[in-house]
PDB file of N, CA, C, O and CB in Angstrom:
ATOM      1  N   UNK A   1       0.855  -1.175   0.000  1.00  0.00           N
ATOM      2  CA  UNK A   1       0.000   0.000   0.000  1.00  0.00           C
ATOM      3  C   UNK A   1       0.902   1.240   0.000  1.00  0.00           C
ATOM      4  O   UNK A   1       1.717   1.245   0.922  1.00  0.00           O
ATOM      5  CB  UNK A   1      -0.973  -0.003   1.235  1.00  0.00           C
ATOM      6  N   UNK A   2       0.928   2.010  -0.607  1.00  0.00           N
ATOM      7  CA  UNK A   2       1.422   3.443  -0.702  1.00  0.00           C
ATOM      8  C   UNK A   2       1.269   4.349  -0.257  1.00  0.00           C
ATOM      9  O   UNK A   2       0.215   4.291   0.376  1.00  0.00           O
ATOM     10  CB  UNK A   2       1.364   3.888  -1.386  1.00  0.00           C
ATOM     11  N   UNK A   3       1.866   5.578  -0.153  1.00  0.00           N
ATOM     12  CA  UNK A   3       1.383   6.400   0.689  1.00  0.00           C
ATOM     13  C   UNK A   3       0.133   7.016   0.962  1.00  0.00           C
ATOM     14  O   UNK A   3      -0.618   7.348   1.879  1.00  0.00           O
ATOM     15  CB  UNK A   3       1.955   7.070   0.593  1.00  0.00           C
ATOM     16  N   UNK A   4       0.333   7.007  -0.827  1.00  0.00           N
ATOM     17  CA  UNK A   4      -1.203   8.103  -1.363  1.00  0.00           C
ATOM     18  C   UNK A   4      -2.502   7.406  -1.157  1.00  0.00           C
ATOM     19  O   UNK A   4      -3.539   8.027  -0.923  1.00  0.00           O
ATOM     20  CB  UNK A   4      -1.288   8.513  -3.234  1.00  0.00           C
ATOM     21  N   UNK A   5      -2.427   5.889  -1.261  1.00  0.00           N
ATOM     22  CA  UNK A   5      -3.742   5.452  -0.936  1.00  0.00           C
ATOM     23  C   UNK A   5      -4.138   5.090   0.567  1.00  0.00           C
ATOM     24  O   UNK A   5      -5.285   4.893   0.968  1.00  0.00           O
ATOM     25  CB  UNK A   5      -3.962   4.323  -1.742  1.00  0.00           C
ATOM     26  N   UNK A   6      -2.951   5.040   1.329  1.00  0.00           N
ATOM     27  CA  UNK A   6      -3.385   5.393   3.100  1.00  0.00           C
ATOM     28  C   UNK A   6      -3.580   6.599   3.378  1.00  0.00           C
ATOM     29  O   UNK A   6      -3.587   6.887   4.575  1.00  0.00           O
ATOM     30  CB  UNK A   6      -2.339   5.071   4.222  1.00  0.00           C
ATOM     31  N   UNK A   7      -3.822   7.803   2.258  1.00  0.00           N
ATOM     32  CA  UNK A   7      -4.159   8.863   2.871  1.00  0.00           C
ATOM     33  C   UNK A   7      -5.535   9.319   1.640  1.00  0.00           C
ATOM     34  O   UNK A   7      -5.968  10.451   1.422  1.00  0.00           O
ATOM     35  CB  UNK A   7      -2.682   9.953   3.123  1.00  0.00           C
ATOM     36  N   UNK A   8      -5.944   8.093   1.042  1.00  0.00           N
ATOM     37  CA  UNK A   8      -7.437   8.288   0.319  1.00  0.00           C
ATOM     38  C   UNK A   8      -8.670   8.606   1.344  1.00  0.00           C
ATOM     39  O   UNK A   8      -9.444   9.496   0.994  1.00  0.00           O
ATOM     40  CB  UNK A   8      -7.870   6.815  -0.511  1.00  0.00           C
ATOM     41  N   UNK A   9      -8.855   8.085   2.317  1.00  0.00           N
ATOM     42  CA  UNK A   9      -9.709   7.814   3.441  1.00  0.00           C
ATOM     43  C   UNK A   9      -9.521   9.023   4.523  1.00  0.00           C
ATOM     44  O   UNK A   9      -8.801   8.750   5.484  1.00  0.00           O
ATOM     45  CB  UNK A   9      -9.333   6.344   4.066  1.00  0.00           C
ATOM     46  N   UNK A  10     -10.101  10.349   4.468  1.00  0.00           N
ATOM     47  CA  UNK A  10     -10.328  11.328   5.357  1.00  0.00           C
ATOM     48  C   UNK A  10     -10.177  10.729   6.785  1.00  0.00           C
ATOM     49  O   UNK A  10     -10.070  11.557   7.690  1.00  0.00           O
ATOM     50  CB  UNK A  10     -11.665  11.941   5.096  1.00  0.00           C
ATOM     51  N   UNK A  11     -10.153   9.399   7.123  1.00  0.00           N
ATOM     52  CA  UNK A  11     -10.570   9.334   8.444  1.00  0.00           C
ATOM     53  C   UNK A  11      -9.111   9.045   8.695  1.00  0.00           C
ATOM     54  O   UNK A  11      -8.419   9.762   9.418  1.00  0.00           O
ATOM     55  CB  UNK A  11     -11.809   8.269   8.934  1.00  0.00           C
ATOM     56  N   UNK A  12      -8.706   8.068   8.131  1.00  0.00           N
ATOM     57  CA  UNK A  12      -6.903   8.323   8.180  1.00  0.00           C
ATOM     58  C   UNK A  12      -5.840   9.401   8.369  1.00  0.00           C
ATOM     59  O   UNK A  12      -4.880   9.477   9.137  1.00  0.00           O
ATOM     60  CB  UNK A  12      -6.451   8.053   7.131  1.00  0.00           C
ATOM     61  N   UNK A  13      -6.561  10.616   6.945  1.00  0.00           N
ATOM     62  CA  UNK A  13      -5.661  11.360   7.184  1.00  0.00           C
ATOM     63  C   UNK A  13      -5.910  12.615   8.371  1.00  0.00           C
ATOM     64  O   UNK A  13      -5.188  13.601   8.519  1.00  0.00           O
ATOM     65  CB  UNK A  13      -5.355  11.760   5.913  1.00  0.00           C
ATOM     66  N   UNK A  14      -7.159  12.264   9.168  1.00  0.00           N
ATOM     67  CA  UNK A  14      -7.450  13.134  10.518  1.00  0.00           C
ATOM     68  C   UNK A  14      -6.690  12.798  11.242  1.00  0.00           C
ATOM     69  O   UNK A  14      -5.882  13.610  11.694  1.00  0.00           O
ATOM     70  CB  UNK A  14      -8.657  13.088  11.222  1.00  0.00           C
ATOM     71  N   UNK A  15      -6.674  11.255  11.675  1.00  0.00           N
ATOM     72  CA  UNK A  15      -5.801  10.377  12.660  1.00  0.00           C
ATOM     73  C   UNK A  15      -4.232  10.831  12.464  1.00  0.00           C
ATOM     74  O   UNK A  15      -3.423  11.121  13.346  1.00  0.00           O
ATOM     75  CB  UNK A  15      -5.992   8.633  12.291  1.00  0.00           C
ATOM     76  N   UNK A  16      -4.103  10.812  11.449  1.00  0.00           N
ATOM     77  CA  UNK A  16      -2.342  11.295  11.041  1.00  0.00           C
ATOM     78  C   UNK A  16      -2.404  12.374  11.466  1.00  0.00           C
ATOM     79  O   UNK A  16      -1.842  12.461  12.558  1.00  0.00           O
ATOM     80  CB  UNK A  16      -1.685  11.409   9.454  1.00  0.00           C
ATOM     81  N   UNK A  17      -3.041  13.704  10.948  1.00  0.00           N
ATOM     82  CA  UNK A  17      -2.693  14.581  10.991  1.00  0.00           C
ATOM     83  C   UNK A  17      -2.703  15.056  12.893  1.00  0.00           C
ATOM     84  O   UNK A  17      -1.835  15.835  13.285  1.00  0.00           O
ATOM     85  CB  UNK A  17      -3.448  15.208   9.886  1.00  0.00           C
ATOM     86  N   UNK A  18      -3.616  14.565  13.766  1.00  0.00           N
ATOM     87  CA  UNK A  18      -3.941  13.940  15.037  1.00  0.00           C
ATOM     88  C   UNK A  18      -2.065  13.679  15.555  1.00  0.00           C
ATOM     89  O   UNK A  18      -1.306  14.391  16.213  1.00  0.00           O
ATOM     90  CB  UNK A  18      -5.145  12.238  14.746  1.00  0.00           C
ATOM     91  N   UNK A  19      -1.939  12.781  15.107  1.00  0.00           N
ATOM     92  CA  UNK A  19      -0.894  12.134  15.868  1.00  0.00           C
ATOM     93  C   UNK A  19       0.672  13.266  15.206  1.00  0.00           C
ATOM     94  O   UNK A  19       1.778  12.903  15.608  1.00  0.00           O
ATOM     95  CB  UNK A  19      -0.895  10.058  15.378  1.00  0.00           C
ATOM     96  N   UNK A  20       0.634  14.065  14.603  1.00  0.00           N
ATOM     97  CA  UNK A  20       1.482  14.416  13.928  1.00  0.00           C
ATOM     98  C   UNK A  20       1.516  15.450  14.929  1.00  0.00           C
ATOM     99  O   UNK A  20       2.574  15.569  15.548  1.00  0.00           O
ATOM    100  CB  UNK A  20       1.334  14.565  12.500  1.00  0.00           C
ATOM    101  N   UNK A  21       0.422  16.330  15.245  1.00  0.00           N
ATOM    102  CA  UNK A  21       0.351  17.375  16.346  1.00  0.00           C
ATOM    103  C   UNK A  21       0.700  17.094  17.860  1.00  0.00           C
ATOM    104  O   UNK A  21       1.152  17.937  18.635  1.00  0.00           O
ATOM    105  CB  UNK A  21      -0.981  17.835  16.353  1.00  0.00           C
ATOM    106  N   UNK A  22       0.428  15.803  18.155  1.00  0.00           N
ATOM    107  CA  UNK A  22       1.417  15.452  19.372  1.00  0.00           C
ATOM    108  C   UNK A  22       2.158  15.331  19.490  1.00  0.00           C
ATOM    109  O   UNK A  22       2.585  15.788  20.550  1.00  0.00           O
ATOM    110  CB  UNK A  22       1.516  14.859  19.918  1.00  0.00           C
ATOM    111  N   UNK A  23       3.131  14.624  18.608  1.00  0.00           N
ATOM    112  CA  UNK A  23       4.626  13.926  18.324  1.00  0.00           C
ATOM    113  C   UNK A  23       5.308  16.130  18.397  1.00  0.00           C
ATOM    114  O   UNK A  23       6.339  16.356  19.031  1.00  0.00           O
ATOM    115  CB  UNK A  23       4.771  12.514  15.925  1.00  0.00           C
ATOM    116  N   UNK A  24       4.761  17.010  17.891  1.00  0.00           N
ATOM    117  CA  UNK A  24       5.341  18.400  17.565  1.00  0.00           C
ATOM    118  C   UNK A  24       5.068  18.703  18.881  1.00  0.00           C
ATOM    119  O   UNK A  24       6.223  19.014  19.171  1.00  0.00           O
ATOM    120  CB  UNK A  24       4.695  19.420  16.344  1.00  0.00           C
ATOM    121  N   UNK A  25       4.511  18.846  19.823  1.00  0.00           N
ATOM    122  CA  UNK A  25       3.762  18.793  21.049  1.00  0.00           C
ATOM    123  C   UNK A  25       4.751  18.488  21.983  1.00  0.00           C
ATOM    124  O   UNK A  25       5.292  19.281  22.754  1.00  0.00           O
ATOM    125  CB  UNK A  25       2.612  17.814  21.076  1.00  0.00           C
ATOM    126  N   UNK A  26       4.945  17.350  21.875  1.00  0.00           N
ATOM    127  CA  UNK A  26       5.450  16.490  22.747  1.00  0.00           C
ATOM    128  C   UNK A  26       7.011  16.784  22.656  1.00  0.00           C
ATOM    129  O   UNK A  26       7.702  16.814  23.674  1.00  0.00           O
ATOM    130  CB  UNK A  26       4.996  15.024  22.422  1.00  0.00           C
ATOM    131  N   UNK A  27       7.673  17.056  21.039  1.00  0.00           N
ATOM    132  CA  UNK A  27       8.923  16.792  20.968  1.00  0.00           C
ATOM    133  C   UNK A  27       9.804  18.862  21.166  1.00  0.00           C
ATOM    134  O   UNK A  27      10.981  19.217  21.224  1.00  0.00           O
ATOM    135  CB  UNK A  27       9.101  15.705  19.177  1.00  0.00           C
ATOM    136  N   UNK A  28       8.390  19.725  21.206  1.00  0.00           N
ATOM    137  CA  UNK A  28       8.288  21.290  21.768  1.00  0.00           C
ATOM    138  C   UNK A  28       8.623  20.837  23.081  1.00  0.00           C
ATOM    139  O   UNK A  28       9.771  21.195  23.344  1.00  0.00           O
ATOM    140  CB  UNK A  28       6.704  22.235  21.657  1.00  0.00           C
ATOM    141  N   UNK A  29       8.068  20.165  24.057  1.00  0.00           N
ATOM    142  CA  UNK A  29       8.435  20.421  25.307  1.00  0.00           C
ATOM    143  C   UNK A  29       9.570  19.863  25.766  1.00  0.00           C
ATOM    144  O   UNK A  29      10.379  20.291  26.589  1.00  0.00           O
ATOM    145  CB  UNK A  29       7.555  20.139  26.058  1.00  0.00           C
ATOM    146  N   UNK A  30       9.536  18.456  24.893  1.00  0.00           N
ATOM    147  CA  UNK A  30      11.030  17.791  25.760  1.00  0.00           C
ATOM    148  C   UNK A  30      12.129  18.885  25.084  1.00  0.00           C
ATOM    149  O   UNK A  30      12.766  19.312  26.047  1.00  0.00           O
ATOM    150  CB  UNK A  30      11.576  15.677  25.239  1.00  0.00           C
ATOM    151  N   UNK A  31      12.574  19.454  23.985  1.00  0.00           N
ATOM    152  CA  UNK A  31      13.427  20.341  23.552  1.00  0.00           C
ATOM    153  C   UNK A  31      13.508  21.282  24.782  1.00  0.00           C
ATOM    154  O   UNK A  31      14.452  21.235  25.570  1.00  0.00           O
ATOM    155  CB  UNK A  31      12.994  20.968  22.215  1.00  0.00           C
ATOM    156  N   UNK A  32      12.383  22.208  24.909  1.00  0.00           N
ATOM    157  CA  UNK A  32      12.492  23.126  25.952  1.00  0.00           C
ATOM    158  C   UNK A  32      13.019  22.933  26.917  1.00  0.00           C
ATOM    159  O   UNK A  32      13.736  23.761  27.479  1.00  0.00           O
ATOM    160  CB  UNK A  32      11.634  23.493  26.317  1.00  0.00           C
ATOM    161  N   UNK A  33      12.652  21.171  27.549  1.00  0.00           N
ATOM    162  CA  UNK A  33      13.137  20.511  29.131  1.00  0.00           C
ATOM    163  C   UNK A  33      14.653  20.497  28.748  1.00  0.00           C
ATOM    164  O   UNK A  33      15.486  21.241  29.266  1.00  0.00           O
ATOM    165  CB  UNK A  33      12.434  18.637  29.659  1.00  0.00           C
ATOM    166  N   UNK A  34      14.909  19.585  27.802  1.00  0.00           N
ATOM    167  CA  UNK A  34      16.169  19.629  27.578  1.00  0.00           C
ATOM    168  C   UNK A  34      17.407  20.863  27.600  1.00  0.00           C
ATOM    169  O   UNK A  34      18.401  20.877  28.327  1.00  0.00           O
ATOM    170  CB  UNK A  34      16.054  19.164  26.566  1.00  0.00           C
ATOM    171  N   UNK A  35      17.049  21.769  26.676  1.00  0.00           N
ATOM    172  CA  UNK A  35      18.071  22.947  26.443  1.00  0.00           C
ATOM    173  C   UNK A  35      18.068  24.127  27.606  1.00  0.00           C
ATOM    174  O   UNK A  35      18.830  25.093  27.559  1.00  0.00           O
ATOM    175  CB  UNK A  35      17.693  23.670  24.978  1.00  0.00           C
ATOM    176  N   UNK A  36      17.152  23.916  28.598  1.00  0.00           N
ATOM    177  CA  UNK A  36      17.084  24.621  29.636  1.00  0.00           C
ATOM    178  C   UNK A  36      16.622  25.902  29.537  1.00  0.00           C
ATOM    179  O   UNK A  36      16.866  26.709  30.434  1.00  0.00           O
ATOM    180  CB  UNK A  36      18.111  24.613  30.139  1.00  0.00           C
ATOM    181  N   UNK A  37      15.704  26.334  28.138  1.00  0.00           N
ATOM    182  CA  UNK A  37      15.188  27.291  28.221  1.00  0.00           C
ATOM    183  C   UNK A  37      14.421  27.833  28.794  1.00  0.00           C
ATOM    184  O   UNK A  37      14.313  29.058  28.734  1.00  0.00           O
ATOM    185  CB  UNK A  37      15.015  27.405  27.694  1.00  0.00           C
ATOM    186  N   UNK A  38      13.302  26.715  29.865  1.00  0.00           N
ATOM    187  CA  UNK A  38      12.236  27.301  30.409  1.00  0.00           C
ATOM    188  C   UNK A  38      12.709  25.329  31.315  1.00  0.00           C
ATOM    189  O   UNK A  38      13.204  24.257  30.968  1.00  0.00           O
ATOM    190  CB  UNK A  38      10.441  27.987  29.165  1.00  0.00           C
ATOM    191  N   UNK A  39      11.942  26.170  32.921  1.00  0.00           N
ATOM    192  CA  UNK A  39      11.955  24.989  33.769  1.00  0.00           C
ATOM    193  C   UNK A  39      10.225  24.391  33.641  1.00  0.00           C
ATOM    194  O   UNK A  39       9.118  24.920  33.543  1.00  0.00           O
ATOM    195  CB  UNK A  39      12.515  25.496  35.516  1.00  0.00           C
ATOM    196  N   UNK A  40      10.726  23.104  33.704  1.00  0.00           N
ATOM    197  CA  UNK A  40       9.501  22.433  33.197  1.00  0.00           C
ATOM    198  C   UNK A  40       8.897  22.096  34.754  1.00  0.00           C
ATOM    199  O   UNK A  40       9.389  21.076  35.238  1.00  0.00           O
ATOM    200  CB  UNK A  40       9.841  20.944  32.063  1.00  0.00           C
ATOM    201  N   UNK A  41       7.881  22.817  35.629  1.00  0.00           N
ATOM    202  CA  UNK A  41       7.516  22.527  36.651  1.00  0.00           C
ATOM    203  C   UNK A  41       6.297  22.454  36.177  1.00  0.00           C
ATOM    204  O   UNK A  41       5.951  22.159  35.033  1.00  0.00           O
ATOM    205  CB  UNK A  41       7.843  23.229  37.679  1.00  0.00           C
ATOM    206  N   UNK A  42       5.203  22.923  37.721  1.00  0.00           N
ATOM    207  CA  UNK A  42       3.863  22.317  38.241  1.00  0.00           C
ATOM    208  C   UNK A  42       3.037  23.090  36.871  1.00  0.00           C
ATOM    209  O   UNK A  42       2.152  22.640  36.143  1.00  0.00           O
ATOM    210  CB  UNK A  42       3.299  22.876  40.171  1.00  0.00           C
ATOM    211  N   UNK A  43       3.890  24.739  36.871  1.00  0.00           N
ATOM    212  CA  UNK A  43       2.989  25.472  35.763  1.00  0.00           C
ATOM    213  C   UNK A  43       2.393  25.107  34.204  1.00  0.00           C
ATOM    214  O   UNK A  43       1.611  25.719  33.476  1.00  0.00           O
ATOM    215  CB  UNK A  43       3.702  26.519  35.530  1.00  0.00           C
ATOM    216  N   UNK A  44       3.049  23.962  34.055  1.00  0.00           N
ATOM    217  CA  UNK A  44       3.099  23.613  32.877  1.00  0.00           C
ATOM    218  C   UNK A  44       2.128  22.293  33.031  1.00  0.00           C
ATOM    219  O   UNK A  44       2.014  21.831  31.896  1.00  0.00           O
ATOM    220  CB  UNK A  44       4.590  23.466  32.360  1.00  0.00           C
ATOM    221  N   UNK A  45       1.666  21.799  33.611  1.00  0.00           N
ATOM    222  CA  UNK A  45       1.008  20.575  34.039  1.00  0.00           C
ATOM    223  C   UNK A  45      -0.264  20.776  33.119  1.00  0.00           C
ATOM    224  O   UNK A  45      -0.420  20.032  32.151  1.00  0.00           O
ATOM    225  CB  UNK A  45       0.715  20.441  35.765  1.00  0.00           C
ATOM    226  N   UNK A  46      -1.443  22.074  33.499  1.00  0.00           N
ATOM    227  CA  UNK A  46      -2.416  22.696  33.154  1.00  0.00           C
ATOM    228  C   UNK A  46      -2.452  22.888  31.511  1.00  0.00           C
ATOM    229  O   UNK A  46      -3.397  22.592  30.779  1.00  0.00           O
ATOM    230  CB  UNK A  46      -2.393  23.871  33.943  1.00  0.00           C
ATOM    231  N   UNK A  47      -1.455  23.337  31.202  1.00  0.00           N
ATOM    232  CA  UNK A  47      -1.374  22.849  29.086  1.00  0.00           C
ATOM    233  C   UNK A  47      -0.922  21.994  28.971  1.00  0.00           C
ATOM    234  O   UNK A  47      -1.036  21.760  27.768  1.00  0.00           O
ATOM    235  CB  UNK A  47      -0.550  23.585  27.860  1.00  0.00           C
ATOM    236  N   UNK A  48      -0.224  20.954  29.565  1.00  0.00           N
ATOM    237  CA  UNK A  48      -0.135  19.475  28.964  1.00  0.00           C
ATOM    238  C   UNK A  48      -1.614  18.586  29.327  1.00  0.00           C
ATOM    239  O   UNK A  48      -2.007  17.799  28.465  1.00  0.00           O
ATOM    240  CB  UNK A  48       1.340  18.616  29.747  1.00  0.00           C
ATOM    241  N   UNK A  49      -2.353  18.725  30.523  1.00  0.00           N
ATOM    242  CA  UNK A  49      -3.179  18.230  30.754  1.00  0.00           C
ATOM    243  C   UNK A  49      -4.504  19.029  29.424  1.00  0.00           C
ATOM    244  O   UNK A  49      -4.956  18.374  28.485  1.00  0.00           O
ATOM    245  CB  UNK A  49      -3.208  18.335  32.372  1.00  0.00           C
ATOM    246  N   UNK A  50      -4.788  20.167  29.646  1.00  0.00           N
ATOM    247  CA  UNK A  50      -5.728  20.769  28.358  1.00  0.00           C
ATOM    248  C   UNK A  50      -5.024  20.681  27.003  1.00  0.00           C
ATOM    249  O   UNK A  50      -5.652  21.292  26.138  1.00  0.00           O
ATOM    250  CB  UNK A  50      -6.101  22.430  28.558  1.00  0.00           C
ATOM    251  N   UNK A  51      -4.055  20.179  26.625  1.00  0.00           N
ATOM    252  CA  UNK A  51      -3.570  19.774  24.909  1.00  0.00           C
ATOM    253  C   UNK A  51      -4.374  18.479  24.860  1.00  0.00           C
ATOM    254  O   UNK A  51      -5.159  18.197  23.954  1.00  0.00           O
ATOM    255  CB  UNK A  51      -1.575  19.427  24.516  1.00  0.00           C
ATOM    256  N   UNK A  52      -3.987  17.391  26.376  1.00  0.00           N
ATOM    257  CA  UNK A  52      -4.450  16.006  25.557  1.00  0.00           C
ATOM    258  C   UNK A  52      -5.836  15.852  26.020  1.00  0.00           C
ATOM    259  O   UNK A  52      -6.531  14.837  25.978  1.00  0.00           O
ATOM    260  CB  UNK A  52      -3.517  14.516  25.919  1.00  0.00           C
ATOM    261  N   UNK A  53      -6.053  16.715  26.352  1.00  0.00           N
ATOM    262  CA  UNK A  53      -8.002  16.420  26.690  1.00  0.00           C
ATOM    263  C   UNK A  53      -8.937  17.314  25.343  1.00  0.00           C
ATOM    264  O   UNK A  53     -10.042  17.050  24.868  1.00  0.00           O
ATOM    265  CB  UNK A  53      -8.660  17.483  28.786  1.00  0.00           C
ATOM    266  N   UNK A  54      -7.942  18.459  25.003  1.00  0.00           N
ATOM    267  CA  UNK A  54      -8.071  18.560  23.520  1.00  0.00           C
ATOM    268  C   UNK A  54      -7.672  17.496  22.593  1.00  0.00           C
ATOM    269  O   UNK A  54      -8.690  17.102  22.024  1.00  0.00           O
ATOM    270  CB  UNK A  54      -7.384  19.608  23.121  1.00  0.00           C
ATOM    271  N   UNK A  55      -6.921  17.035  22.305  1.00  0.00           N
ATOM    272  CA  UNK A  55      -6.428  15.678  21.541  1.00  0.00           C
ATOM    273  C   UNK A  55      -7.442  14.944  21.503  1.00  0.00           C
ATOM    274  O   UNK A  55      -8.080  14.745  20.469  1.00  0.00           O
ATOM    275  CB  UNK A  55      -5.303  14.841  22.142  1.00  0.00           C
ATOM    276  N   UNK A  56      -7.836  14.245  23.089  1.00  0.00           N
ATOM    277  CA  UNK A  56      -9.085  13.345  23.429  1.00  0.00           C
ATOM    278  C   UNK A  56      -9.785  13.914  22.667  1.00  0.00           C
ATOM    279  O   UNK A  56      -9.807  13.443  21.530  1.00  0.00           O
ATOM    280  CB  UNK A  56      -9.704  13.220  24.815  1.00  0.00           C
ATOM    281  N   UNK A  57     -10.524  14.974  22.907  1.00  0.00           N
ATOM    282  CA  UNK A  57     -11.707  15.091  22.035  1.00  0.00           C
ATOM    283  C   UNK A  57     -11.758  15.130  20.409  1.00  0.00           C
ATOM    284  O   UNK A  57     -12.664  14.561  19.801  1.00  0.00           O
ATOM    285  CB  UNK A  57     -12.260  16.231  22.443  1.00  0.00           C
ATOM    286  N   UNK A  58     -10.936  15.695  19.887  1.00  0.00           N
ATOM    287  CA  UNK A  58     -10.511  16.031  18.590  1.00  0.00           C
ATOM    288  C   UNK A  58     -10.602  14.128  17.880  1.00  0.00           C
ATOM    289  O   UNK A  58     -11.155  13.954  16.795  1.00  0.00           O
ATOM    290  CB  UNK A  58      -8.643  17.007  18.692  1.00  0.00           C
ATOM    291  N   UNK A  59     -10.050  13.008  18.596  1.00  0.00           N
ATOM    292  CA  UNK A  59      -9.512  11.788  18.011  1.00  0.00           C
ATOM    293  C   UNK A  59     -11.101  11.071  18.470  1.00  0.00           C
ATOM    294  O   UNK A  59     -11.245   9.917  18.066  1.00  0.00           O
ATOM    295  CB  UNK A  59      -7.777  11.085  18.785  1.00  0.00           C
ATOM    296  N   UNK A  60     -12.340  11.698  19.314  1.00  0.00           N
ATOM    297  CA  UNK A  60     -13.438  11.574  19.881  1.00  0.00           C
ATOM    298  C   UNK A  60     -14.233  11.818  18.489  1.00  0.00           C
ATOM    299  O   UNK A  60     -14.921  11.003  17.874  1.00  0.00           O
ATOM    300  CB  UNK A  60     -13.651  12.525  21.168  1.00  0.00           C
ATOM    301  N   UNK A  61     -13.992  12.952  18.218  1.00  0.00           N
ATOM    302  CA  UNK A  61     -15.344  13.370  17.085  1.00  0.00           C
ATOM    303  C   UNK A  61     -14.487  12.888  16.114  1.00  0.00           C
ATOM    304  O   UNK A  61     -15.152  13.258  15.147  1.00  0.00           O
ATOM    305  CB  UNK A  61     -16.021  15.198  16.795  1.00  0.00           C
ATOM    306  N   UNK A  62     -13.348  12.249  15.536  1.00  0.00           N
ATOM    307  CA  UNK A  62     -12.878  12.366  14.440  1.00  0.00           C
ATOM    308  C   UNK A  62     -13.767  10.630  14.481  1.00  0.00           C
ATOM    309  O   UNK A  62     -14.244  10.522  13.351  1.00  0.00           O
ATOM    310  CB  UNK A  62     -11.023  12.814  14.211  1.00  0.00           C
ATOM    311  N   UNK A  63     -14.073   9.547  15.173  1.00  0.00           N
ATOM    312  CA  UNK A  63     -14.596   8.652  15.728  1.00  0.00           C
ATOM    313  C   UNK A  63     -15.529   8.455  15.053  1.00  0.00           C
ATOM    314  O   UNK A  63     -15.623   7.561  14.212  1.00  0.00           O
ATOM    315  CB  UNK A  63     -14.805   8.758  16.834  1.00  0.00           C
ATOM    316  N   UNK A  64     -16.635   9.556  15.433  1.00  0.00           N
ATOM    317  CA  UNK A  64     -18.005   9.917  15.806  1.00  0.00           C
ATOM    318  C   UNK A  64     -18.427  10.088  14.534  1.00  0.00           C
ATOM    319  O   UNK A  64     -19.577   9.736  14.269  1.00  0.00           O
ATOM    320  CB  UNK A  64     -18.251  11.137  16.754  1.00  0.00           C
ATOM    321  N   UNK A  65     -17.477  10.735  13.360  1.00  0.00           N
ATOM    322  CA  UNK A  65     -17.298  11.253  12.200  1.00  0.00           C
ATOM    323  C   UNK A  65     -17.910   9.504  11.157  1.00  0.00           C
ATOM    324  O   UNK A  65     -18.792   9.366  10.308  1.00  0.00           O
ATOM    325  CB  UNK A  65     -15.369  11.970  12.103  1.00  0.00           C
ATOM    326  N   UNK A  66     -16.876   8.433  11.813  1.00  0.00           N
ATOM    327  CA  UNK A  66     -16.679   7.451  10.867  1.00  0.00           C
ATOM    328  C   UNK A  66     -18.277   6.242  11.033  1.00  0.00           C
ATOM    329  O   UNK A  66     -18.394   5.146  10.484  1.00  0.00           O
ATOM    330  CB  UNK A  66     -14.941   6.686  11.294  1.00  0.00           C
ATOM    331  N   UNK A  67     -19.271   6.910  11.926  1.00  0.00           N
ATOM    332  CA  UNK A  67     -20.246   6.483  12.108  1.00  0.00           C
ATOM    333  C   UNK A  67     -21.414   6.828  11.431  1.00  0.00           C
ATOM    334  O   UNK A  67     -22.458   6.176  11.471  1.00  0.00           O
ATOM    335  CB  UNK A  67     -20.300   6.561  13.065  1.00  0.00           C
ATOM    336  N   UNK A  68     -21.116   8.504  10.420  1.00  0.00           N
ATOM    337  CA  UNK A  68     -22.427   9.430  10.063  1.00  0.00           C
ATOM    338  C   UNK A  68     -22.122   8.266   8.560  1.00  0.00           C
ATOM    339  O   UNK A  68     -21.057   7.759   8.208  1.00  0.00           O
ATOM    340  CB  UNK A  68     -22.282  11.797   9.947  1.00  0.00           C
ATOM    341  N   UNK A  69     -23.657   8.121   7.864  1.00  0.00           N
ATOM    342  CA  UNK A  69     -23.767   6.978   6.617  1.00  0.00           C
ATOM    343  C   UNK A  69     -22.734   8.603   5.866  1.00  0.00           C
ATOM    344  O   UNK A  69     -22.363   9.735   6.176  1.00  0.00           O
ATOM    345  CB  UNK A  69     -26.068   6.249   5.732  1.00  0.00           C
ATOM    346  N   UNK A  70     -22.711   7.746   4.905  1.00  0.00           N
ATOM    347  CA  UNK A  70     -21.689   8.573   3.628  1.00  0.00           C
ATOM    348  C   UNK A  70     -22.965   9.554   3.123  1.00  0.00           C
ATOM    349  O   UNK A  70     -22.798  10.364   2.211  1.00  0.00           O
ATOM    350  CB  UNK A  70     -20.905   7.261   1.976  1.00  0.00           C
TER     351      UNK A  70
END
């Protein structure tokens, strides 16, 4: 299977595009932890916790999406 036809199916390319925004997410903060630009404490808890409860929902309706008839 090729690229282009795992990304024929809208519901795929939500999920990708989904997981593509965490991996940038995820690989923003460990950079930051790492290079010591900003200390990664308690303050930061509150947007990692509201990104993936955004995520949750976003990968929720993208779901909800693959249930409406065509």
């Amino acid at each position: 299977m090729g690229i282009r036809e795992y990304f024929e199916s809208d519901l795929r390319f939500y999920y990708a595009v989904g997981v593509f925004v965490i991996l940038v997410f995820v690989s923003g903060i460990a950079i930051v932890a790492v290079s010591g630009l900003a200390v990664i404490d308690t303050r930061l808890v509150p947007l990692i916790v509201g990104f993936f409860l955004f995520m949750f929902v976003y990968f929720i309706s993208v779901s909800v999406q693959a249930l409406e008839p065509n």
